[in-house]
N, CA, C and O atoms as a printed pandas DataFrame, in Angstrom:
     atom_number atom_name residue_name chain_id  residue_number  x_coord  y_coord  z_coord
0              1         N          UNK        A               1    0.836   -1.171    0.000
1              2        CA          UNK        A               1    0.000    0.000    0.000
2              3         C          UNK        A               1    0.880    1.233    0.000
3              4         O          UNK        A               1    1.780    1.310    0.837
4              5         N          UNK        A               2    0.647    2.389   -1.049
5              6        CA          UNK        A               2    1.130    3.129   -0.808
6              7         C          UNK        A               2    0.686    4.295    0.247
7              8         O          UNK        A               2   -0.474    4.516    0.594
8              9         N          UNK        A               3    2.210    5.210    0.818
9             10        CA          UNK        A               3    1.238    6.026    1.866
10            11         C          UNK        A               3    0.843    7.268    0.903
11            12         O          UNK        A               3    0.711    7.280   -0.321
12            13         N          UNK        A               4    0.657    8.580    2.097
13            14        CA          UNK        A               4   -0.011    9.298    1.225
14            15         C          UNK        A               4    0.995   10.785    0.294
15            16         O          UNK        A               4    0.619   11.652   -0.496
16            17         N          UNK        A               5    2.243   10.481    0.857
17            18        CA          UNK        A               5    2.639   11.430   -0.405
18            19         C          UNK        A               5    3.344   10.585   -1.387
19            20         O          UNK        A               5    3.960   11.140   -2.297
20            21         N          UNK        A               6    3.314    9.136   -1.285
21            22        CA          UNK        A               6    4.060    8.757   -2.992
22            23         C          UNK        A               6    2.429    8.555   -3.813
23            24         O          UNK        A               6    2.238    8.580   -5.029
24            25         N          UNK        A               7    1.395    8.356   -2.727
25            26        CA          UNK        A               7   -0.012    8.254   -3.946
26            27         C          UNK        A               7   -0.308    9.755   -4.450
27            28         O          UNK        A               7   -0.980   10.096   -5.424
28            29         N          UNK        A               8    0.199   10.350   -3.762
29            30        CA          UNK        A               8   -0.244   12.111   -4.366
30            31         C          UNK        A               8    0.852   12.167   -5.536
31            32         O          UNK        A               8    0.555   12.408   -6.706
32            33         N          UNK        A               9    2.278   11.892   -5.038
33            34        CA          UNK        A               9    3.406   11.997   -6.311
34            35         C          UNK        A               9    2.896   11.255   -7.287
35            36         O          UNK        A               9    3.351   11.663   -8.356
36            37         N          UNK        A              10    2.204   10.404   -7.426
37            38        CA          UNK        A              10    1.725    9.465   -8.724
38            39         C          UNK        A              10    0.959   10.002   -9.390
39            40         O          UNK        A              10    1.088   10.091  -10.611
40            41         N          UNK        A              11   -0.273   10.610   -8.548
41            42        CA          UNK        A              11   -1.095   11.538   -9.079
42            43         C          UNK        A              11   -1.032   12.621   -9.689
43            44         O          UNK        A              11   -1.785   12.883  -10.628
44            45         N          UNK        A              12   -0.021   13.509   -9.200
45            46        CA          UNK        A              12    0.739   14.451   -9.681
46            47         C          UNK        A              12    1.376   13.925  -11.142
47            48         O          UNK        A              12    1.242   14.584  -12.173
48            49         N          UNK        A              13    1.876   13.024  -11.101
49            50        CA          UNK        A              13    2.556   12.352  -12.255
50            51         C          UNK        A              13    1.750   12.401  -13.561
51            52         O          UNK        A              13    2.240   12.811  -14.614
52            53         N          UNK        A              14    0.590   11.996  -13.449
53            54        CA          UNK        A              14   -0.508   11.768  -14.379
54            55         C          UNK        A              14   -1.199   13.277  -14.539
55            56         O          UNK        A              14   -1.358   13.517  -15.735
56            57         N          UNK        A              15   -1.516   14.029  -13.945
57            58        CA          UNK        A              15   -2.351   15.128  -14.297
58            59         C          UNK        A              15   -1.344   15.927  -15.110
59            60         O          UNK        A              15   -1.768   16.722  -15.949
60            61         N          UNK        A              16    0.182   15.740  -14.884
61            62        CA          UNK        A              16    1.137   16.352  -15.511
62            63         C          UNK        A              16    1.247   16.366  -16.596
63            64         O          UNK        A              16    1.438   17.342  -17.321
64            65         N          UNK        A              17    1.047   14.308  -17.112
65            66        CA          UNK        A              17    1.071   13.524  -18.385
66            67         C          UNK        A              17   -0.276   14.434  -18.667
67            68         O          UNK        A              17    0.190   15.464  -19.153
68            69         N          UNK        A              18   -0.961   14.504  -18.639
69            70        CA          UNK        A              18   -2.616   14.865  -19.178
70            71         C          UNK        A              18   -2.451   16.329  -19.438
71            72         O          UNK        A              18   -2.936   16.705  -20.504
72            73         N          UNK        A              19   -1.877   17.231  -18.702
73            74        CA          UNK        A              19   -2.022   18.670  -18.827
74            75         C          UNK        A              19   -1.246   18.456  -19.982
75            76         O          UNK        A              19   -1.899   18.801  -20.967
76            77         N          UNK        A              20    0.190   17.911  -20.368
77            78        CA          UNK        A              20    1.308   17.947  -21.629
78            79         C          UNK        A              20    0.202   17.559  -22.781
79            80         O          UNK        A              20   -0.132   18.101  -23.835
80            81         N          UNK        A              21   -0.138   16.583  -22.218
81            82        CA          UNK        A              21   -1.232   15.599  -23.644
82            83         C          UNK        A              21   -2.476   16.876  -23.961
83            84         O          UNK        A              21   -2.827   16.962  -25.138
84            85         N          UNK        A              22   -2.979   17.622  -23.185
85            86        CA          UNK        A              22   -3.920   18.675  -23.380
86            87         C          UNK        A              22   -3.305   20.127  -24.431
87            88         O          UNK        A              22   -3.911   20.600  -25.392
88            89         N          UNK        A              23   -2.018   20.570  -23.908
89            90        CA          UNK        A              23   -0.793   21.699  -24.672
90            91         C          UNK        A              23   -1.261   21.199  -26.379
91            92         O          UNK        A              23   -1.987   21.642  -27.269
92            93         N          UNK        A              24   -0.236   19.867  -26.142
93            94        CA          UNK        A              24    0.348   19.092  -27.553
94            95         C          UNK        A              24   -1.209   19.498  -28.289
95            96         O          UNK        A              24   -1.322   20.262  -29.247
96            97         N          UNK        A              25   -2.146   18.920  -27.719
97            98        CA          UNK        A              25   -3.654   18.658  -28.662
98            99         C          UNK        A              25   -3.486   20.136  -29.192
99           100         O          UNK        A              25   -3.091   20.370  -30.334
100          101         N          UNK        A              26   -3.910   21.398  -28.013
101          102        CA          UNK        A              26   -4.086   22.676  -28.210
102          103         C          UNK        A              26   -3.421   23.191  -29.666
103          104         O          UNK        A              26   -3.914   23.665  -30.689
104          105         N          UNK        A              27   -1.956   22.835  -29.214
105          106        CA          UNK        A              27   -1.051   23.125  -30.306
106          107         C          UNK        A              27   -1.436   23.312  -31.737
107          108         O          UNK        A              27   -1.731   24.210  -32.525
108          109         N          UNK        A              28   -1.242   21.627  -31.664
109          110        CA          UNK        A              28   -1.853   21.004  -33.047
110          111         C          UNK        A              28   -2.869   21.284  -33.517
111          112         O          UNK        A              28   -2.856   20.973  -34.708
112          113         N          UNK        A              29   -3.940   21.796  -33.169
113          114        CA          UNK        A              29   -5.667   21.873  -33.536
114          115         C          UNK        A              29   -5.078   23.549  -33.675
115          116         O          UNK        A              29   -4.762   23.553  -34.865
116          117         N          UNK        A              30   -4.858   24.500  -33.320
117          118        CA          UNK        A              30   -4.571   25.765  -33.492
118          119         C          UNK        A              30   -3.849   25.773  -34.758
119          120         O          UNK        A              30   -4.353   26.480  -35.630
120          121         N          UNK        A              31   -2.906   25.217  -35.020
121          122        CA          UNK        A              31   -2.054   24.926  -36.313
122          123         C          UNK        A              31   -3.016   24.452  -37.397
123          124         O          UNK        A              31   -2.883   24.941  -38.519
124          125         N          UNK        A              32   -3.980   23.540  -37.174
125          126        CA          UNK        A              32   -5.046   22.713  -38.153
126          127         C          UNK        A              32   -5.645   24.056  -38.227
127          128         O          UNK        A              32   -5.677   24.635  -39.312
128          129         N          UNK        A              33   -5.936   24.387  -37.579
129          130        CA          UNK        A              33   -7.277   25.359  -38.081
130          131         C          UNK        A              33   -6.852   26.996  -38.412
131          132         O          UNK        A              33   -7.715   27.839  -38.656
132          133         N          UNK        A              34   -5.815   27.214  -38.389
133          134        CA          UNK        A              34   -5.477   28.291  -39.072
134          135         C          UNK        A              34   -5.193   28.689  -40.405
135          136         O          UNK        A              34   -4.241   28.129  -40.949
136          137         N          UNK        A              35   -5.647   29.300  -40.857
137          138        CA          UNK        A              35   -5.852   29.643  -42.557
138          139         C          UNK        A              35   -4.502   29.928  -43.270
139          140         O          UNK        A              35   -3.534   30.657  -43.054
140          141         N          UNK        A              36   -4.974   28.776  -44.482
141          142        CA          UNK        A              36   -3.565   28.576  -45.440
142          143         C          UNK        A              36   -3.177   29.856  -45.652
143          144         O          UNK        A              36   -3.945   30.797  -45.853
144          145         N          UNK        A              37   -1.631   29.919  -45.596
145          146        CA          UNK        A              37   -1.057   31.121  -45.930
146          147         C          UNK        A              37    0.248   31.355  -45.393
147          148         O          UNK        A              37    0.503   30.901  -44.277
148          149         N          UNK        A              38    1.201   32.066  -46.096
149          150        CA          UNK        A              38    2.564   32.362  -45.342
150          151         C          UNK        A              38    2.593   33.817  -44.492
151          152         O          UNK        A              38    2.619   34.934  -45.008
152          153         N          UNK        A              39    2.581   33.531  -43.158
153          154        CA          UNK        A              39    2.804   34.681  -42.362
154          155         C          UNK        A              39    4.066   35.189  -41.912
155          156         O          UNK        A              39    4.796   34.584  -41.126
156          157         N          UNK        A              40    4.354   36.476  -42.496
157          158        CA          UNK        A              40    5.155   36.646  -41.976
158          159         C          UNK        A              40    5.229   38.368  -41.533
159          160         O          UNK        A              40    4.393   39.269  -41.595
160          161         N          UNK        A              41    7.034   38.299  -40.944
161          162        CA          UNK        A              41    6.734   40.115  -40.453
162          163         C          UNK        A              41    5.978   41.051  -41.961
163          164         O          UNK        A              41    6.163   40.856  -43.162
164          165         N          UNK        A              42    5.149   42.029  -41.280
165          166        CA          UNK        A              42    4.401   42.676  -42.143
166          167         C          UNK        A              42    5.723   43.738  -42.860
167          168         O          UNK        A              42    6.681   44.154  -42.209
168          169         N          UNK        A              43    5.490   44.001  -44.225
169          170        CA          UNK        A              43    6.250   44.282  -44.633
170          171         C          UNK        A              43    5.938   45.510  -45.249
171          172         O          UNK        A              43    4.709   45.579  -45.276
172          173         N          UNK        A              44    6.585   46.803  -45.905
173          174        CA          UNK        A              44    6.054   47.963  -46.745
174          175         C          UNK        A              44    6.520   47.791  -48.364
175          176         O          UNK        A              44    7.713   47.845  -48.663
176          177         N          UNK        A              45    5.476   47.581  -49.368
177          178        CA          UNK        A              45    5.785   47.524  -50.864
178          179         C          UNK        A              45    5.003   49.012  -51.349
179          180         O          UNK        A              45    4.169   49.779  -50.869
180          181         N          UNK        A              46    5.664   48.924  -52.362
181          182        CA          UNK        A              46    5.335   49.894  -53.465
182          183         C          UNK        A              46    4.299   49.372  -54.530
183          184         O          UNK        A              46    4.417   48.234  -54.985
184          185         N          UNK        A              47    3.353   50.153  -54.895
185          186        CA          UNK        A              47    3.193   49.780  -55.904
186          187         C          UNK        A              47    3.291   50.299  -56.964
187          188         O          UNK        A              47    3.362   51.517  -57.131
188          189         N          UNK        A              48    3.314   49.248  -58.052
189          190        CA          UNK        A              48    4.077   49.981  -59.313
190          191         C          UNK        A              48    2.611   50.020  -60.487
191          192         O          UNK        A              48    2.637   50.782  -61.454
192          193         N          UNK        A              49    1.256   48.981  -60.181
193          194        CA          UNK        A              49    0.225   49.282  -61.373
194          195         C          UNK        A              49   -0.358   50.337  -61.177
195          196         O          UNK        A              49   -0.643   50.565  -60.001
196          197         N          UNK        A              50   -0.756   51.371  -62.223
197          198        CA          UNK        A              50   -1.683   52.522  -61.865
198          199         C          UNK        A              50   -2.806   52.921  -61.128
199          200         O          UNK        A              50   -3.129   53.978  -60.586
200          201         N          UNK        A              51   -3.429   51.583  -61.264
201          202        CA          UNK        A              51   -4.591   51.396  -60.716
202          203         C          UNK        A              51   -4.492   50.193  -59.856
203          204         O          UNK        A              51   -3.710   49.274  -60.101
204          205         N          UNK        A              52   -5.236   50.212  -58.926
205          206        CA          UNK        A              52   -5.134   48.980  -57.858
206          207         C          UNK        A              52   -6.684   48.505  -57.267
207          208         O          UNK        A              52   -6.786   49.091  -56.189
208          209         N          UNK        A              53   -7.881   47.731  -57.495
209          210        CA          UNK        A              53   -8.964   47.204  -56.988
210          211         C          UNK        A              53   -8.610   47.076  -55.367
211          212         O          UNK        A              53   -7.520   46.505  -55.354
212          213         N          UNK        A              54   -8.825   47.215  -54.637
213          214        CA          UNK        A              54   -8.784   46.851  -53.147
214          215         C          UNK        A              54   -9.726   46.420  -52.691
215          216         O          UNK        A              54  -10.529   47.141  -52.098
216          217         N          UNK        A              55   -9.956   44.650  -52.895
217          218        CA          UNK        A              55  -11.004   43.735  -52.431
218          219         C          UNK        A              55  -11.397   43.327  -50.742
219          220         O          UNK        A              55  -10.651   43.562  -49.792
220          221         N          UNK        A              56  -12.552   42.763  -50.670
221          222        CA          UNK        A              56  -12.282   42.745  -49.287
222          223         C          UNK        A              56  -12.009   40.937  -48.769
223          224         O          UNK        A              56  -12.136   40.373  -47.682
224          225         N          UNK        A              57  -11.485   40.330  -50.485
225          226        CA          UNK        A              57  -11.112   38.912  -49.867
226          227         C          UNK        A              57  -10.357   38.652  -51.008
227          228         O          UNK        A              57  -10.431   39.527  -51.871
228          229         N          UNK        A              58   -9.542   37.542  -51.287
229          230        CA          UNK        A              58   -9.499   37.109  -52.801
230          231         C          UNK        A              58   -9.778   37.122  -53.663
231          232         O          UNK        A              58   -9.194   36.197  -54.228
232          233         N          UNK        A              59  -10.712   37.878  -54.667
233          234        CA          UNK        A              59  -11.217   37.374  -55.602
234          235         C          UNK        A              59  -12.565   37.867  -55.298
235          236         O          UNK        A              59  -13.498   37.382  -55.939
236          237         N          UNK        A              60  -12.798   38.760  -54.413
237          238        CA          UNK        A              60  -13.818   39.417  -53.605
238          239         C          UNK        A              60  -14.642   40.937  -53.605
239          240         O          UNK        A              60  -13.914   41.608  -54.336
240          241         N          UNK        A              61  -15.281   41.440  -53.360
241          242        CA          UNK        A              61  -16.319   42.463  -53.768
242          243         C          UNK        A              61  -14.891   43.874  -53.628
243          244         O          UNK        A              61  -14.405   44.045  -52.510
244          245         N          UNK        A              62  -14.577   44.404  -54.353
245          246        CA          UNK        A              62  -14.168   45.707  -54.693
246          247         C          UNK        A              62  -14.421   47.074  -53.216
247          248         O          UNK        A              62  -15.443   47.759  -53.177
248          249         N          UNK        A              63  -13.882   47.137  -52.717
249          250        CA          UNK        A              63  -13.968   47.779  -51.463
250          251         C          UNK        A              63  -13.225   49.423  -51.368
251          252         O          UNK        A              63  -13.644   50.338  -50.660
252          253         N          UNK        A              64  -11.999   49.474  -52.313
253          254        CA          UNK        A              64  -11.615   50.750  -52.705
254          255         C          UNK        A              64  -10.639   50.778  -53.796
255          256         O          UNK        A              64  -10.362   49.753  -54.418
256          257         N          UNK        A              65  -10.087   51.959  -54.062
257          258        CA          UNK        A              65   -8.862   52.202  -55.190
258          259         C          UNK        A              65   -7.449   52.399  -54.984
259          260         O          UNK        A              65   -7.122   53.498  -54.537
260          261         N          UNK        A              66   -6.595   51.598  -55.209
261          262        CA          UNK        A              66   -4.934   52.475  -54.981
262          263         C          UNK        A              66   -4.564   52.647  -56.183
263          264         O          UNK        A              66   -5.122   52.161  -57.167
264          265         N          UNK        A              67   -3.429   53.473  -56.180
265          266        CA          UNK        A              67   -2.410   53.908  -56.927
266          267         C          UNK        A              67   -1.297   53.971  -56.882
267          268         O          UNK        A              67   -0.719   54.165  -55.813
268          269         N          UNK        A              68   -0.579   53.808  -58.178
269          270        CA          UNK        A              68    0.925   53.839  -57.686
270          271         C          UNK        A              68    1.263   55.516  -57.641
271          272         O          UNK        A              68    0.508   56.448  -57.919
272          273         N          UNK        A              69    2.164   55.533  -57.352
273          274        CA          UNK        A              69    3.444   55.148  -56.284
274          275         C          UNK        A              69    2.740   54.772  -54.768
275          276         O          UNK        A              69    3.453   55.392  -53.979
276          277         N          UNK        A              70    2.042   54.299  -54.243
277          278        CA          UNK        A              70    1.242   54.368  -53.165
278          279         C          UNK        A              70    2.048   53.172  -52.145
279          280         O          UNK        A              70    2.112   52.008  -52.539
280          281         N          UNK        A              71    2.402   53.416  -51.354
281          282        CA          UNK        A              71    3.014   52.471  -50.385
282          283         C          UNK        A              71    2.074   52.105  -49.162
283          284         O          UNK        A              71    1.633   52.893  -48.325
284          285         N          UNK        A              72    1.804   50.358  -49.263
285          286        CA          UNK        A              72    0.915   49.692  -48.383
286          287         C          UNK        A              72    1.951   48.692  -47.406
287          288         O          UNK        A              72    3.067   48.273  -47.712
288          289         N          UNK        A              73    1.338   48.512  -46.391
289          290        CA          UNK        A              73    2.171   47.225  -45.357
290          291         C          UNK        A              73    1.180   45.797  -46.080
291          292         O          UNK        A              73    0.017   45.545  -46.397
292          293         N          UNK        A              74    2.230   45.293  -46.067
293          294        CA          UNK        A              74    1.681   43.683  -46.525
294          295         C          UNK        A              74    1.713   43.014  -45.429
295          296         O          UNK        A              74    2.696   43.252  -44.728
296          297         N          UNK        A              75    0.703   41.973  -44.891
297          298        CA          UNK        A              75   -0.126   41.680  -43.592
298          299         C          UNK        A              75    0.113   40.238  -43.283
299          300         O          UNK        A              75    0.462   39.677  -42.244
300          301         N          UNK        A              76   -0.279   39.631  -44.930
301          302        CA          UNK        A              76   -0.462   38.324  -45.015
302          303         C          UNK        A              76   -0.075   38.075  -46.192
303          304         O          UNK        A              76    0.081   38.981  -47.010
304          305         N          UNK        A              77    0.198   36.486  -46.541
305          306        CA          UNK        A              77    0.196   36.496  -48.634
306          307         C          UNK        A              77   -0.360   34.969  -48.425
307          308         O          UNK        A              77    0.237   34.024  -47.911
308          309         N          UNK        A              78   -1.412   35.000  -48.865
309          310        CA          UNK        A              78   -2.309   33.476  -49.280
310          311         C          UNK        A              78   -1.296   33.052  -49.994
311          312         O          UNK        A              78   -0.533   33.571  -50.808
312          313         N          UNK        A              79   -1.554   31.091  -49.136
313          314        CA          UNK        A              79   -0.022   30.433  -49.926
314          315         C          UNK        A              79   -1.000   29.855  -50.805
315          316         O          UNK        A              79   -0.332   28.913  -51.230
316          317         N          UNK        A              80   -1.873   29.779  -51.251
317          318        CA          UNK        A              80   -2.922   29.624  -52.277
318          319         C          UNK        A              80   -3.115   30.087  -53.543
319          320         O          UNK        A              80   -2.835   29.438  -54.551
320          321         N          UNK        A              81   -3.595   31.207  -53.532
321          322        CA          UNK        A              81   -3.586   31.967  -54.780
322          323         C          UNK        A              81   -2.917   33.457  -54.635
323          324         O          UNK        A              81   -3.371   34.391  -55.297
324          325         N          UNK        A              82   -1.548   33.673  -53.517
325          326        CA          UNK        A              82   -0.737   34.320  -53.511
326          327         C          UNK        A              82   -1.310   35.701  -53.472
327          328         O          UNK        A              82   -0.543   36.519  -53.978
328          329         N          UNK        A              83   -2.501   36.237  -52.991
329          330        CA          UNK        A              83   -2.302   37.255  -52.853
330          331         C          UNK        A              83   -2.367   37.926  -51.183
331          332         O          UNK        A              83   -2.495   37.417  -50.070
332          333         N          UNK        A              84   -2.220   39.207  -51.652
333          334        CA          UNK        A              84   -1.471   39.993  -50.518
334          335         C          UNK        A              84   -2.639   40.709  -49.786
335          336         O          UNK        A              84   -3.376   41.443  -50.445
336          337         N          UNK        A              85   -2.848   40.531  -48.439
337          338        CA          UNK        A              85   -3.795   41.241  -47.591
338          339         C          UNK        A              85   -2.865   41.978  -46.961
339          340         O          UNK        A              85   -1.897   41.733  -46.241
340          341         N          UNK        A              86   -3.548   43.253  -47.542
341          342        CA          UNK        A              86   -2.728   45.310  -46.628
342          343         C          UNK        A              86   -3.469   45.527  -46.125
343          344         O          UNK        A              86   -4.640   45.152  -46.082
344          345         N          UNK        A              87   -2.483   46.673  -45.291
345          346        CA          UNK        A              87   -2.985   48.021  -44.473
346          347         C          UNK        A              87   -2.605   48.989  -45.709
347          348         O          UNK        A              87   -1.929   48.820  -46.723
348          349         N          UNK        A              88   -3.316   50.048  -45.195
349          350        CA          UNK        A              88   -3.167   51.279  -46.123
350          351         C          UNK        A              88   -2.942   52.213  -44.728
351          352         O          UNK        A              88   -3.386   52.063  -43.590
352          353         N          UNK        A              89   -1.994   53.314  -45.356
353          354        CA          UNK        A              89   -1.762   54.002  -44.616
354          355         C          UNK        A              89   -2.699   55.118  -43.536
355          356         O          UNK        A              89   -2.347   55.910  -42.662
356          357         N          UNK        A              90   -4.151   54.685  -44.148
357          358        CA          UNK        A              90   -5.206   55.142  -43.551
358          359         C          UNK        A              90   -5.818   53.998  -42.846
359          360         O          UNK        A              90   -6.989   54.295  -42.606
360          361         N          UNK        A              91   -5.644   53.291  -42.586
361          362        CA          UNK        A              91   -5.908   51.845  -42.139
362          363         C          UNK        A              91   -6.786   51.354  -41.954
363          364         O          UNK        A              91   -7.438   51.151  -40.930
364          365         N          UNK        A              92   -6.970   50.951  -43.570
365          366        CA          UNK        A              92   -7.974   50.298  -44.576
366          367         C          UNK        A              92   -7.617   48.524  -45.383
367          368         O          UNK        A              92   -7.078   48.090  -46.401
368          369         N          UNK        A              93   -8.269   48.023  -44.242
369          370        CA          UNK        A              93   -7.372   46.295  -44.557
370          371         C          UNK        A              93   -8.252   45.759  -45.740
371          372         O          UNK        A              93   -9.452   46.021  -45.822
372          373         N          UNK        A              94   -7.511   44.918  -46.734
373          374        CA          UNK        A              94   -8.341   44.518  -47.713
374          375         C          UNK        A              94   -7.298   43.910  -48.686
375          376         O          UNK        A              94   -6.107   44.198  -48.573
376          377         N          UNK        A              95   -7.712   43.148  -49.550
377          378        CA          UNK        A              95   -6.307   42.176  -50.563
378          379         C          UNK        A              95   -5.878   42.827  -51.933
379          380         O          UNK        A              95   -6.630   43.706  -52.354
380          381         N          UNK        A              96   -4.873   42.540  -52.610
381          382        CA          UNK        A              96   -4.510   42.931  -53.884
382          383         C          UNK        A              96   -3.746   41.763  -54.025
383          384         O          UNK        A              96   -3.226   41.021  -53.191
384          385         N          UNK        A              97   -3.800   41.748  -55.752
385          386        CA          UNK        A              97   -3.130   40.851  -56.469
386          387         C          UNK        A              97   -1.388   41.329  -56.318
387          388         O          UNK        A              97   -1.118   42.530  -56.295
388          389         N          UNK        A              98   -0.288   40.288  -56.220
389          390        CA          UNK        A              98    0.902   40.237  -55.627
390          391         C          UNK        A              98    1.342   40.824  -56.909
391          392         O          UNK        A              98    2.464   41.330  -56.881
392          393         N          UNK        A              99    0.460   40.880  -58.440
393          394        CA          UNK        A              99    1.101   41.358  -59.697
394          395         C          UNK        A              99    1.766   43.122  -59.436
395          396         O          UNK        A              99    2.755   43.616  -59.978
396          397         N          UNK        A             100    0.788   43.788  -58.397
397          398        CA          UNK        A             100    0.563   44.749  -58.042
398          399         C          UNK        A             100    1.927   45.511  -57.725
399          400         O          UNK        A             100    2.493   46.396  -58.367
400          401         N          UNK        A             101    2.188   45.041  -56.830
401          402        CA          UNK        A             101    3.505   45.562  -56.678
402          403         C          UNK        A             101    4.702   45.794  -56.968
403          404         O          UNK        A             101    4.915   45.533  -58.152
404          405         N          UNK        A             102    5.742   46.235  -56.331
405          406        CA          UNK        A             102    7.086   46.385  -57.738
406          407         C          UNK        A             102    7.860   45.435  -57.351
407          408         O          UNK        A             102    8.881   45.173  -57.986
């Protein structure tokens, strides 16, 4: 029979195993469910087309206009169909095609 602090150390042992086994899951399911794409530090481009659509998704409803020379922070870049979700210097978030820039 054990007494009562190696049955608590055992116990301890296991809620430890279970809290690690709970992290790992967290981890992994946060990683699963986060949207395809390469994130990285947000960056400042130029753009070089005259005209610029500023959608409010991929491939998505038209939300405003840029122009070049107009310099935006790049946020995100879909590892999908590669395009680029900005800030505008008025900070106005929304996507452009990666052709866009210089």
């Amino acid at each position: 029979m054990l007494g009562a602090p190696a049955a608590r150390l055992r116990a301890s042992g296991r809620s430890a195993r279970a809290a690690a086994a709970c992290a790992a899951f967290a981890v992994v399911s946060a990683l699963a469910a986060a949207p395809a794409g390469a994130h990285a530090a947000p960056r400042v481009e130029r753009l070089c087309s005259p005209h610029v659509q500023l959608r409010d998704h991929p491939r998505g409803v038209v939300i405003g206009h840029l122009y070049a020379p107009q310099r935006v922070t790049v946020t995100w870049t879909d590892a999908t169909t590669h395009w680029w979700r900005i800030r505008t210097r008025a900070d106005v978030i929304g996507w452009i095609p990666p052709q866009t820039g210089c």
